[in-house]
C-alpha positions in Angstrom: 0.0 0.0 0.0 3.2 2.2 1.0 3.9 1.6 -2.6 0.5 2.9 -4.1 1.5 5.9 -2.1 4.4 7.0 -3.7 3.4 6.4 -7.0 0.0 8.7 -6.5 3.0 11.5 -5.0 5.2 11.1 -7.7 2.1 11.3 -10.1 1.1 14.6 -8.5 4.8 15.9 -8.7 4.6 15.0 -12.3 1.6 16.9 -13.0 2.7 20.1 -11.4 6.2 19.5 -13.7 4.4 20.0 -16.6 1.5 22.4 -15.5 4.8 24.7 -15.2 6.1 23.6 -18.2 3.2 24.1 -20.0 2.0 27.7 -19.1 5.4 29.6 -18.5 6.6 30.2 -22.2 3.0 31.7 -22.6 4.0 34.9 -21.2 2.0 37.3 -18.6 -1.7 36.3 -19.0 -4.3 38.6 -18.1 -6.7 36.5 -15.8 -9.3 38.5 -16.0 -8.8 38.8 -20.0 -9.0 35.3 -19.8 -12.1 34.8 -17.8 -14.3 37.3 -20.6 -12.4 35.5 -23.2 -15.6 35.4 -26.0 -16.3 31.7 -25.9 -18.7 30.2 -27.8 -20.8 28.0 -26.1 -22.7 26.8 -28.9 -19.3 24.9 -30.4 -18.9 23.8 -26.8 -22.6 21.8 -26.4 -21.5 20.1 -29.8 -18.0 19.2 -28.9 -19.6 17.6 -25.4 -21.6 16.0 -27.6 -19.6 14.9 -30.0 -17.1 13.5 -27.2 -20.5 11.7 -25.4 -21.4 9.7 -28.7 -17.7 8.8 -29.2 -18.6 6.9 -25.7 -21.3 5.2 -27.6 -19.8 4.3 -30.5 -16.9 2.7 -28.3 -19.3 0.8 -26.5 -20.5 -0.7 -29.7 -17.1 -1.9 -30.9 -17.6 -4.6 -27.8 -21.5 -5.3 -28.7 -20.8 -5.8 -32.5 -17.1 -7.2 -31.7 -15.2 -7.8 -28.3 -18.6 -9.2 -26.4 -21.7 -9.5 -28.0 -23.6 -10.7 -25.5 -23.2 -7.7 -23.4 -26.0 -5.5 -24.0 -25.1 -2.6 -25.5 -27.1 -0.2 -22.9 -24.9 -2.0 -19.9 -21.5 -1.6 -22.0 -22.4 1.9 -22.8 -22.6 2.6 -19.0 -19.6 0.2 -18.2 -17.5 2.5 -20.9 -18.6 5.6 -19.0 -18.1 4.5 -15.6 -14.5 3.7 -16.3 -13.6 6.2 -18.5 -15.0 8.8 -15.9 -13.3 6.9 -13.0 -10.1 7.4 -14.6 -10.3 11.1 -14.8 -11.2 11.4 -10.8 -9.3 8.3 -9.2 -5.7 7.4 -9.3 -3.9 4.4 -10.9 -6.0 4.3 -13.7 -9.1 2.1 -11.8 -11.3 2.7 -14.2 -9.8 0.0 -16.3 -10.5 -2.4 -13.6 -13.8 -0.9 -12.6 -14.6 -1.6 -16.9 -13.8 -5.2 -15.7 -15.8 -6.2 -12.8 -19.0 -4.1 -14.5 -18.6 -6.0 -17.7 -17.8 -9.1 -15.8 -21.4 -9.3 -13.9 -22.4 -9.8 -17.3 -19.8 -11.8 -19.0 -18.7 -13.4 -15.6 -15.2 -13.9 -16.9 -12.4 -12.0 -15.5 -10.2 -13.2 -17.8 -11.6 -12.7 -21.4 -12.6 -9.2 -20.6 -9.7 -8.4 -19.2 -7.8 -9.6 -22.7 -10.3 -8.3 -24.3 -9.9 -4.7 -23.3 -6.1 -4.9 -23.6 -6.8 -5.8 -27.5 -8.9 -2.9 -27.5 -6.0 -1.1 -26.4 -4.3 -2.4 -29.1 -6.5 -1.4 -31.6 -6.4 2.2 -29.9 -3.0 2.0 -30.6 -2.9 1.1 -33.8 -5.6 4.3 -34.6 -3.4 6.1 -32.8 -0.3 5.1 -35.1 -2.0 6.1 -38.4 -2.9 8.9 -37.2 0.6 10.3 -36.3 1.8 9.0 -39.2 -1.0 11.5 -41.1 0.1 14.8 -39.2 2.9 14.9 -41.3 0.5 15.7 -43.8 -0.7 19.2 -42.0 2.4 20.0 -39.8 5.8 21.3 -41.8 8.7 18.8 -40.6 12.2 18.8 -41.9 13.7 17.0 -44.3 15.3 14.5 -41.9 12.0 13.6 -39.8 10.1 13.6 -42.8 12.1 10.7 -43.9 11.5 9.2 -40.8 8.5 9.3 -40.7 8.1 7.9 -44.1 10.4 4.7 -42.3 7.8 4.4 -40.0 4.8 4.7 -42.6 6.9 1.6 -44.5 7.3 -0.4 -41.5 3.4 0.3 -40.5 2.1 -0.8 -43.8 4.6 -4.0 -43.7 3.6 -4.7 -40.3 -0.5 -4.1 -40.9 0.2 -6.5 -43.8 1.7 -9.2 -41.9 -0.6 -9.2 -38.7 -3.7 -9.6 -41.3 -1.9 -12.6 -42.8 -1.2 -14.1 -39.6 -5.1 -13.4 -38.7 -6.4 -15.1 -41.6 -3.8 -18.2 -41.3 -5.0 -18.6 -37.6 -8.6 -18.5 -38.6 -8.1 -21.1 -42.0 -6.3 -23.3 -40.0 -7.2 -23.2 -36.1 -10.0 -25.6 -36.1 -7.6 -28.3 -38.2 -5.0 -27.6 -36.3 -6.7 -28.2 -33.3 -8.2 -31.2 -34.1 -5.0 -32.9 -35.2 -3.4 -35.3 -33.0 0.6 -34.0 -34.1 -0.6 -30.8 -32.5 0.9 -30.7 -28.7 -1.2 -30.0 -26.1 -0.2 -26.6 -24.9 -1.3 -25.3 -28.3 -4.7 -27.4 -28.4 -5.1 -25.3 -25.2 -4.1 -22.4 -26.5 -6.5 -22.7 -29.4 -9.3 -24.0 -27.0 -8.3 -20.2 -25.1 -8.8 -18.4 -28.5 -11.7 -19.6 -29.2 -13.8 -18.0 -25.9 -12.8 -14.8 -28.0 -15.8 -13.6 -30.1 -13.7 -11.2 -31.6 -11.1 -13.9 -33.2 -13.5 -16.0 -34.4 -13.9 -14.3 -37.9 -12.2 -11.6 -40.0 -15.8 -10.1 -40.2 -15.7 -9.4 -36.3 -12.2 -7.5 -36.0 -13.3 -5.3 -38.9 -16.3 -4.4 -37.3 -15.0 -3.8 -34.2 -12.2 -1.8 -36.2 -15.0 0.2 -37.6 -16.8 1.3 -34.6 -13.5 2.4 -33.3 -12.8 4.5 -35.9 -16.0 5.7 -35.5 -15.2 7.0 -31.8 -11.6 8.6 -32.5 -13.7 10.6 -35.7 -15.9 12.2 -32.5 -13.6 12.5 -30.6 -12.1 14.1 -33.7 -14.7 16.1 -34.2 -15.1 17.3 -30.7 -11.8 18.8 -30.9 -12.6 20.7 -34.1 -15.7 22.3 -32.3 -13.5 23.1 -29.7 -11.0 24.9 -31.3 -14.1 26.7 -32.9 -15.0 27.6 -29.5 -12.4 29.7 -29.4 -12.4 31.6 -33.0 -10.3 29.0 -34.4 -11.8 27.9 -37.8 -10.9 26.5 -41.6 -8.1 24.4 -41.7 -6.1 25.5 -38.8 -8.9 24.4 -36.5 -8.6 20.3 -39.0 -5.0 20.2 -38.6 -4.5 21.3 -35.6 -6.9 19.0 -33.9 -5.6 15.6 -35.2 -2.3 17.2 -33.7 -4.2 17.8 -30.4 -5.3 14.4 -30.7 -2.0 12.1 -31.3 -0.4 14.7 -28.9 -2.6 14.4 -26.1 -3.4 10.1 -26.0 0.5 9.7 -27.0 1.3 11.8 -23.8 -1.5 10.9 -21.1 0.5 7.4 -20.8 2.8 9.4 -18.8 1.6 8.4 -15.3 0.3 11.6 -13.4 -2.7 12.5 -11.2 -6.1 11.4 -12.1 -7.4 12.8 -15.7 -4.2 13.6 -16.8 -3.8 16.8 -15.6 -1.0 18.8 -16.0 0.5 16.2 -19.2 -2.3 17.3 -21.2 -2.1 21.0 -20.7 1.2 20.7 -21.9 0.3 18.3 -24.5 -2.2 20.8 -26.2 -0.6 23.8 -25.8 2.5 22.1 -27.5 0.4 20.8 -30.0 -0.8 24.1 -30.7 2.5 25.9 -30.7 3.2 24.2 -34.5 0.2 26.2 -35.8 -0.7 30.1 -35.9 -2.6 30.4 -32.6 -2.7 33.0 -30.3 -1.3 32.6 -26.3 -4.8 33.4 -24.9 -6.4 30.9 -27.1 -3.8 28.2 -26.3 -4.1 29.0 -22.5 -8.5 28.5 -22.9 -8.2 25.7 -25.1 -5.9 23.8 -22.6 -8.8 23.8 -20.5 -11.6 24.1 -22.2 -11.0 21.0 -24.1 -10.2 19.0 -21.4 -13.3 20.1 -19.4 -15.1 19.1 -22.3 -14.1 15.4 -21.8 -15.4 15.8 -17.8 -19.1 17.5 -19.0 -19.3 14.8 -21.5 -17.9 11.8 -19.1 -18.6 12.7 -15.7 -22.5 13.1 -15.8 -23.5 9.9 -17.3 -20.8 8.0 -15.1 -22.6 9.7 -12.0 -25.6 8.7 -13.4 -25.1 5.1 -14.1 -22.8 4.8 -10.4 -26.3 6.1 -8.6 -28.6 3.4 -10.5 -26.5 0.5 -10.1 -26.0 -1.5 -7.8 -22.4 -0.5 -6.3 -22.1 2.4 -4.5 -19.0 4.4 -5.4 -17.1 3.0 -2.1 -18.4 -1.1 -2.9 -16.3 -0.4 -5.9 -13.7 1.2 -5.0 -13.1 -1.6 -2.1 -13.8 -4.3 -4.7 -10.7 -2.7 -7.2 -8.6 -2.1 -4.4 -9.0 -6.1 -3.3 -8.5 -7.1 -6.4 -5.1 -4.9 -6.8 -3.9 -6.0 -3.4 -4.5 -9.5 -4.5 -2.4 -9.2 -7.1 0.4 -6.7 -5.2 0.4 -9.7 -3.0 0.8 -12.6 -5.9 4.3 -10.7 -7.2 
């Protein structure tokens, strides 16, 4: 526990690192400039929006894909309960809270727990193409741009040979699994496999691929209202949000206190440095478009923690056992 401690200190020491890092190149701010800033609040109900349906589609990615027979109502409020749990508690215990609410469904620790770490994967892999597309919009040098068109290479070669090794494991798994040269540990392995709904056909993966695309584009899309929020429009307010975006996710896996505060100040108004955008508008938008994240989250989680049947302290007790559990198992 002494342990959980320190990290939740150094966390906190991290955020205030880059709180300072992020705000002291912007110069003396006006606060009370700031605070009459003209915002548009009409971009900000859309981007709350748009960030709430990204939920939704998310939650659809496991109902069509990871766990179909999870209905979609009770993954949509699973999604929101840990997502919003991650932006108010430490160590990330949303991800496990994700767990034990899909769990009283799919009563299986283990598949949902593989299952959300291959829908981490696939964020991932979203999150890879789209870096690889802001060298599209941002001006790099010579030298990175070559790198970056290394990495393009090496993320077409390696998209190319993970969807051969899919299709080989789904023409062959059932043979293989049935014939007696095949040892054991791999018949079990196989036997493993095949609890996931998601590997049981190419059809599944691309569907669950599709609603995640769906969910980064609002989430996409949330930024670009954002940014409109703020006077920001045509293509400064495109580009600049997929910056945002690979900027901010890439960033937030720095560990730090709960919601990423502090990393993805610094993230944004980093990301917003590369374009033609004014220090008062990068100071708001730091801000504003995280808050966005918490109206869209926080009130649905809320929601969905009142009408179910945990309290907010069952839970928390029933993460924290299952985290000492494992403390105790290393």
């Amino acid at each position: 526990m002494k342990g959980k401690y320190i990290q939740l200190a150094v966390g906190i020491a991290i955020t205030c690192l880059f709180l300072f890092l992020a705000y002291r190149n912007l110069g003396n701010l006006n606060l009370g400039r700031l605070l009459h800033y003209p915002v548009h609040y009409f971009y900000v109900i859309l981007a709350v929006f748009a960030y709430a349906v990204s939920q939704w589609f998310r939650a659809l990615s496991w109902t069509r894909g990871l766990a179909p027979d999870v209905p979609l109502h009770k993954m949509f409020a699973s999604v929101c309960m840990g997502n919003g749990s991650n932006m108010l508690l430490p160590f990330r215990m949303g991800e496990a809270i994700r767990i034990i609410t899909i769990s009283q469904v799919k009563r299986d620790y283990g598949v949902v727990s593989v299952n959300l770490m291959l829908e981490r994967l696939l964020d991932v892999t979203i999150l890879i193409v789209l870096a690889v597309s802001v060298a599209f919009f941002v001006p790099f040098e010579s030298e990175v741009e070559a790198k970056l068109a290394v990495i393009r290479n090496l993320m077409v070669v390696g998209i190319a040979v993970g969807v051969a090794a899919l299709l080989l494991l789904f023409r062959f798994r059932a043979r293989m699994a049935a014939s007696e040269r095949t040892p054991d540990f791999m018949r079990k392995l196989f036997g493993f496999l095949g609890r996931f709904a998601v590997l049981r056909s190419p059809l599944v993966i691309i569907r669950t691929l599709f609603y995640l695309i769906c969910s980064w584009g609002c989430v996409y899309l949330s930024t670009v209202f954002g940014l409109m929020a703020v006077g920001i429009y045509d293509m400064t307010a495109w580009g600049a949000s997929l910056v945002v975006i690979v900027m901010t996710n890439l960033i937030m896996l720095i560990p730090s206190a709960p919601g990423g505060i502090g990393v993805f100040q610094y993230a944004c108004i980093y990301s917003l440095s590369l374009f033609d955008v004014q220090a008062f508008q990068k100071a708001i938008l730091s801000v504003l478009l995280h808050l966005i994240q918490y109206a869209a989250l926080l009130p649905f989680s809320i929601y969905y923690f009142m009408r179910g049947e945990f309290t907010l302290r069952e839970i928390y007790r029933s993460v924290a056992k299952r985290q000492g559990a494992r403390f105790s198992e290393r």
